[in-house]
C-alpha positions as CSV (number, residue, x, y, z in Angstrom):
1,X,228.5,-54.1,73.2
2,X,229.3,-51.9,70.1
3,X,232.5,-52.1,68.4
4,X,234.4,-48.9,67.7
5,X,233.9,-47.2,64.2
6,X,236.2,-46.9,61.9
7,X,236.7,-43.4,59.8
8,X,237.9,-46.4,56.3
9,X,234.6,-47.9,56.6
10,X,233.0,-44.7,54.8
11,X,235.2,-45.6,52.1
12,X,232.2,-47.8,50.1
13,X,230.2,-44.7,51.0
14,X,232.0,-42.0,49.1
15,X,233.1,-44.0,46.4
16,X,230.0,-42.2,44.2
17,X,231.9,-39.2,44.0
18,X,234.2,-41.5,41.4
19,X,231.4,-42.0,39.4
20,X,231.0,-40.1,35.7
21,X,229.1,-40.4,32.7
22,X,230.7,-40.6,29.6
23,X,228.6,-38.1,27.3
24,X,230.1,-38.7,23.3
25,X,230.4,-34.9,21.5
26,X,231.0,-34.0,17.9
27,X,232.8,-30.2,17.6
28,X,233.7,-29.7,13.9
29,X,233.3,-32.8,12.4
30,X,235.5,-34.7,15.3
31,X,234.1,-36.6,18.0
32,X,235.3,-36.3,21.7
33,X,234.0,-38.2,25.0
34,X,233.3,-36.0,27.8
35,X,233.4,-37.3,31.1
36,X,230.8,-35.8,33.8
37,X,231.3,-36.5,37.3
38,X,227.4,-36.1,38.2
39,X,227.9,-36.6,42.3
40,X,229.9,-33.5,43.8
41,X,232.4,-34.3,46.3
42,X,232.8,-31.9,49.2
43,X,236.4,-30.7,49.1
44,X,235.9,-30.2,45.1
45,X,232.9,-28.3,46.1
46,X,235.1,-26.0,48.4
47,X,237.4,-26.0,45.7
48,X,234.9,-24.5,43.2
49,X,233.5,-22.1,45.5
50,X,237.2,-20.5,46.8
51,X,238.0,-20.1,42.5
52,X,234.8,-18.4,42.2
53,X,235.2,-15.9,45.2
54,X,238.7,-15.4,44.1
55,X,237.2,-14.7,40.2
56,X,234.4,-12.3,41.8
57,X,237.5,-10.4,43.5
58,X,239.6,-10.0,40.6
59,X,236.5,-8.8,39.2
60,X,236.3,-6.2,41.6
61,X,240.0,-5.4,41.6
62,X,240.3,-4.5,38.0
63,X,236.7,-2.9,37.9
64,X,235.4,-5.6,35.4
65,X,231.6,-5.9,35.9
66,X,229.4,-9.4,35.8
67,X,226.0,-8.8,34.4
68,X,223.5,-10.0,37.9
69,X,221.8,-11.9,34.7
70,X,224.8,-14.2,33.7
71,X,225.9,-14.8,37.7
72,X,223.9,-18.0,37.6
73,X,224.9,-19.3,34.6
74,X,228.7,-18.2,35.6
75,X,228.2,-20.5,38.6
76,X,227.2,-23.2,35.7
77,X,230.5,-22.5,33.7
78,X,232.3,-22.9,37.2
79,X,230.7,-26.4,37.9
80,X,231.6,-27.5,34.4
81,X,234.9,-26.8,35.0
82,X,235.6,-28.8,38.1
83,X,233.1,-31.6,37.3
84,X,234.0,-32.7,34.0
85,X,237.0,-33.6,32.4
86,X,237.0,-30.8,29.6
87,X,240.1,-28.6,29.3
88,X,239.5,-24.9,30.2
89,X,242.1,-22.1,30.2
90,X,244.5,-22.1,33.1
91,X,244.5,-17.9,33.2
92,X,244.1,-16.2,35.6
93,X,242.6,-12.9,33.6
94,X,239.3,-11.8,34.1
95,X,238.8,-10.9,30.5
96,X,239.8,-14.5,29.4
97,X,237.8,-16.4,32.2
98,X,234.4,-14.1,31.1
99,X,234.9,-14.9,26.8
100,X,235.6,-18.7,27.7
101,X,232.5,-18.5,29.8
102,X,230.4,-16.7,27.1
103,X,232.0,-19.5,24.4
104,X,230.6,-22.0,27.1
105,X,227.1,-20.5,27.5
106,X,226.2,-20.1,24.1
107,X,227.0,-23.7,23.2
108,X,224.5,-26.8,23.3
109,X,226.7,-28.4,25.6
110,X,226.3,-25.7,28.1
111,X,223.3,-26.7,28.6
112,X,223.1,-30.2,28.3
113,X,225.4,-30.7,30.6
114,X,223.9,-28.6,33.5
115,X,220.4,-30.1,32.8
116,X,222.1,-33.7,33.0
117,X,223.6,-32.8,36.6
118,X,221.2,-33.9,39.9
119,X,219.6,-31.2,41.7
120,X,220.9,-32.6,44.7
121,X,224.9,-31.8,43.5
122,X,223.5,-28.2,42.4
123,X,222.1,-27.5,45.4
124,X,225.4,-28.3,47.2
125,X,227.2,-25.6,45.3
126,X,224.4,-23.2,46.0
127,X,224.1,-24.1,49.6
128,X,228.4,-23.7,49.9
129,X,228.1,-20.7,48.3
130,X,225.5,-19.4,50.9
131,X,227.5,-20.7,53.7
132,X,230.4,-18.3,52.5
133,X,228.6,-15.1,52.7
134,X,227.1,-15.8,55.8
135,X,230.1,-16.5,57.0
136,X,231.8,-13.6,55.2
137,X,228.9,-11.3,56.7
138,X,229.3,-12.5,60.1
139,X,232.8,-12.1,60.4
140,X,232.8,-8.1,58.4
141,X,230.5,-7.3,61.3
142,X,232.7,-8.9,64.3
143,X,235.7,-6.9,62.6
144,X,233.6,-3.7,62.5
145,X,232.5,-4.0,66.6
146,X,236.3,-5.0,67.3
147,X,237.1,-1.6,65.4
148,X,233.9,0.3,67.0
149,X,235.1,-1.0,70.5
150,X,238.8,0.2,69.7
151,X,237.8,3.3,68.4
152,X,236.0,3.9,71.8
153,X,238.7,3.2,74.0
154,X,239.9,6.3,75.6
155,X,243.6,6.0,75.0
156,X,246.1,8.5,76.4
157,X,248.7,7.6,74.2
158,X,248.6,9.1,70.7
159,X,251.6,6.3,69.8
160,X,249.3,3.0,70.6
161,X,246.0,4.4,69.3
162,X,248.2,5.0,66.0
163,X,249.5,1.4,65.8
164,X,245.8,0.1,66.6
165,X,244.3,1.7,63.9
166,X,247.4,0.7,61.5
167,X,246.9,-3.0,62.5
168,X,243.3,-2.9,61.8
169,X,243.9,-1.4,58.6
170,X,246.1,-4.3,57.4
């Protein structure tokens, strides 16, 4: 007979997410470790992909436009940040986020970093990502038949069909 699993026995298992690479830079004649965390845990994954939606909305909100050419390489900047130990800005402007980005892209390290990253931990961004507008999608188009069937209920009552088209608004 099989003895019952247990959820801590995973522990040695995940324990690769700890892992980093310690990759030595010099900026200006001073020389700095940076530590790379090369194996992408899950929930920092999530993490990632929830502060790039919310970037992409503020985006939006304040009409600030994202060249289709640099969304890959923004996606980059984003893994960076959560998966090394380098200090980035904490605001929350668009305008800020974007010139820290470009400061980012145009350096060497930019790109030795991403290169140095597995394909496998890329691909989980990427596949995350995916999963959100899917998901996204699916759900804009269960709101829109929930909307479709509410607008096709004959309603007597001028005073509920009011508040049902107010709730759906909000």
């Amino acid at each position: 007979m099989s003895q019952q699993f247990s959820v801590a026995q995973l522990k040695d298992e995940i324990a690769i997410y700890d892992e980093f690479v310690e990759i030595p830079v010099t900026v200006q004649g001073k020389e700095y470790t940076v530590k790379m965390f090369p194996y992408f845990k899950p929930e920092k994954v999530r993490d990632l992909v929830s502060e790039l939606q919310g970037f992409f909305q503020e985006c939006q909100k304040v009409k600030f436009t994202i060249p289709k050419i640099e969304e890959d390489d923004l996606i980059g900047y984003f893994i960076i940040k959560h998966f090394t130990n380098m200090k980035f800005t904490k605001s929350k402007k668009v305008k800020t986020i974007y010139n820290e980005f470009k400061i980012a892209l145009n350096s060497s390290l930019f790109k030795i970093l991403m290169e140095s990253y597995p394909k496998e931990s890329i691909a989980s961004v990427y596949e995350r990502i995916y999963s959100v507008i899917e998901t996204s999608a699916l759900l804009e188009n269960k709101i829109k038949e929930a909307q479709k069937a509410v607008n096709d209920i004959p309603l007597e009552n001028k005073e509920l069909l009011e508040q049902a088209i107010n709730i759906k608004k909000e």
